[in-house]
N, C-alpha and C positions, 0 to 999 in steps of 0.2 A: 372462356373468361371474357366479361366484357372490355369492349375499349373505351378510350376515349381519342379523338383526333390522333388513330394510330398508335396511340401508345397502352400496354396493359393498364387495365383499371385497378389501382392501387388496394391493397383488401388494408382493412383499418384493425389495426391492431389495440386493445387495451393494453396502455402500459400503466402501472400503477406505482408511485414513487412514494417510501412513506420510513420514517424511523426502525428499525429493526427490532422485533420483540420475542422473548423467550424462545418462544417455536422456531424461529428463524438461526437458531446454530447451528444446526446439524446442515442446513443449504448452506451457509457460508461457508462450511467446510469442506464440504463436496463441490464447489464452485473452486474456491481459491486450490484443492486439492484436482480440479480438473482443469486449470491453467497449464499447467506444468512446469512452469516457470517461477511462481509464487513460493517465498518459503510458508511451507505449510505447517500451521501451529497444532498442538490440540483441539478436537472437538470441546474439551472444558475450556478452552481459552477463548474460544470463538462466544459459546454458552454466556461466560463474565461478561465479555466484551461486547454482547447484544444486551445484557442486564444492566452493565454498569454507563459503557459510554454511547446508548442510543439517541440521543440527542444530539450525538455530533458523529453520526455515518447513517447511512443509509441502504437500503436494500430495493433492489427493481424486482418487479414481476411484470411479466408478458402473458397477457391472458389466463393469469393467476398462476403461472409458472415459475420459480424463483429463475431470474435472469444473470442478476449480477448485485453488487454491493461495494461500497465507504466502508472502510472505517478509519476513524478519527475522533479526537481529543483537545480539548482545550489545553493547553498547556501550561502545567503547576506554574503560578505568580506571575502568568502570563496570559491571561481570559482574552485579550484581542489578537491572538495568534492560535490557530486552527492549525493541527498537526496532522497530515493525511498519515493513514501506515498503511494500507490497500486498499487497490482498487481491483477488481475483479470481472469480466462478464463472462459467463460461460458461453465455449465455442459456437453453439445452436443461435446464440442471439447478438453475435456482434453483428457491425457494420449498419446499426440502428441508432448510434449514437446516443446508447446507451452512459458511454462513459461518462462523457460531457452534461448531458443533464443531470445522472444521479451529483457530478461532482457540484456545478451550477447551485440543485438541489440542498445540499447539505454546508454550503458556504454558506447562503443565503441564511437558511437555519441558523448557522452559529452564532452571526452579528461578528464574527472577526475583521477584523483591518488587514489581518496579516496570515496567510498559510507557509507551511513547512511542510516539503516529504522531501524523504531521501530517495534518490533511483540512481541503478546503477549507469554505469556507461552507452552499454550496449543497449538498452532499454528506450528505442529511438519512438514506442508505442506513449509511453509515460511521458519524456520529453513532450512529443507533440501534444498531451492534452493537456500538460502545466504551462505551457507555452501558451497556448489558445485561451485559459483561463486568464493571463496574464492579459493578453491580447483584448480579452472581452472587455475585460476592468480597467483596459490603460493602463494598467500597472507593471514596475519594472520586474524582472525575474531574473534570480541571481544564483549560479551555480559556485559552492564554495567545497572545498575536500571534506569531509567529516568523519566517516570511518575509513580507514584504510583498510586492505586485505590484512594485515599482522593483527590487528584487532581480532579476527574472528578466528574461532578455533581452526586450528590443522583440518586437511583433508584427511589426513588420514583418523582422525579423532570423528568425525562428523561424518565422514563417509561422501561429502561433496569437498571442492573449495567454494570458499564465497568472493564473491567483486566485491571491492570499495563499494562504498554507497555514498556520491554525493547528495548533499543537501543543496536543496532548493529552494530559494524564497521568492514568494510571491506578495508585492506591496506594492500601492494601498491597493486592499480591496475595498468595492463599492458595495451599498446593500443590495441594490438592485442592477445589476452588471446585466446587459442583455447579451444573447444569443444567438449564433446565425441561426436561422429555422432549418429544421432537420428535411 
């Protein structure tokens, strides 16, 4: 491999950021379902959710490999507030910061002022990239209770238990928030 001043020469990868379309469900579902941490939905849910709300998530590929994906939604009687509900990268291609520009990515896209996701406690992976986005934009980030564990069905109904999911807000967003470079 070549170097340069001692250090490995970097090989350049194509990443390609772009709207998720029809073909891309069955990736979102093998990606969020190769998390392992992700509640994992239907293949048809993933299917609507690349048909219906592609305008407002996103999907990575790495050298035309699906990598990772958004999804989110504007939110009913609420168009300046962007609702994340996953984020995803599959194991083979984190630590490329991936997360951050798909997320970067599809903020920009929506024109919102304002994002919402819920994450749960433990989840110190999601903190840190709501946090940074917050951080990018200036903007304050605000953790408030929203679902409690009683909310969600029994363990024994479900076959897990589930965490609270606090919600997070992220205001103002800017339209063009910059980025540390990767």
């Amino acid at each position: 491999m070549a170097t340069t001043e001692g250090h490995p020469a970097q090989t350049r990868e194509s990443i390609d950021l772009r709207p998720p379309a029809r073909g891309d469900g069955a990736d979102l579902w093998r990606i969020a379902r190769g998390t392992g941490v992700l509640d994992v939905n239907t293949p048809y849910a993933y299917l609507l959710w690349v048909q219906d709300f592609s305008a407002t998530s996103v999907v990575a590929t790495v050298d035309g490999e699906p990598a990772g994906f958004i999804t989110g939604y504007l939110k009913p009687g609420r168009a300046d507030t962007l609702f994340i509900w996953q984020v995803a990268v599959d194991a083979a291609f984190r630590g490329r910061g991936l997360a951050s520009r798909m997320l970067d990515d599809v903020v920009a896209r929506s024109g919102a002022q304002r994002l919402e996701t819920t994450i749960t406690s433990d989840n110190a992976a999601s903190i840190a990239l709501f946090t940074g986005l917050a951080r990018n934009h200036g903007a304050e980030i605000v953790r408030t209770d929203l679902f409690t564990e009683d909310l969600f069905p029994k363990a024994e109904e479900s076959g897990e238990a589930h965490a609270a999911e606090d919600l997070y807000t992220v205001e103002p967003l800017r339209a063009a928030a910059t980025s540390p470079a990767d």
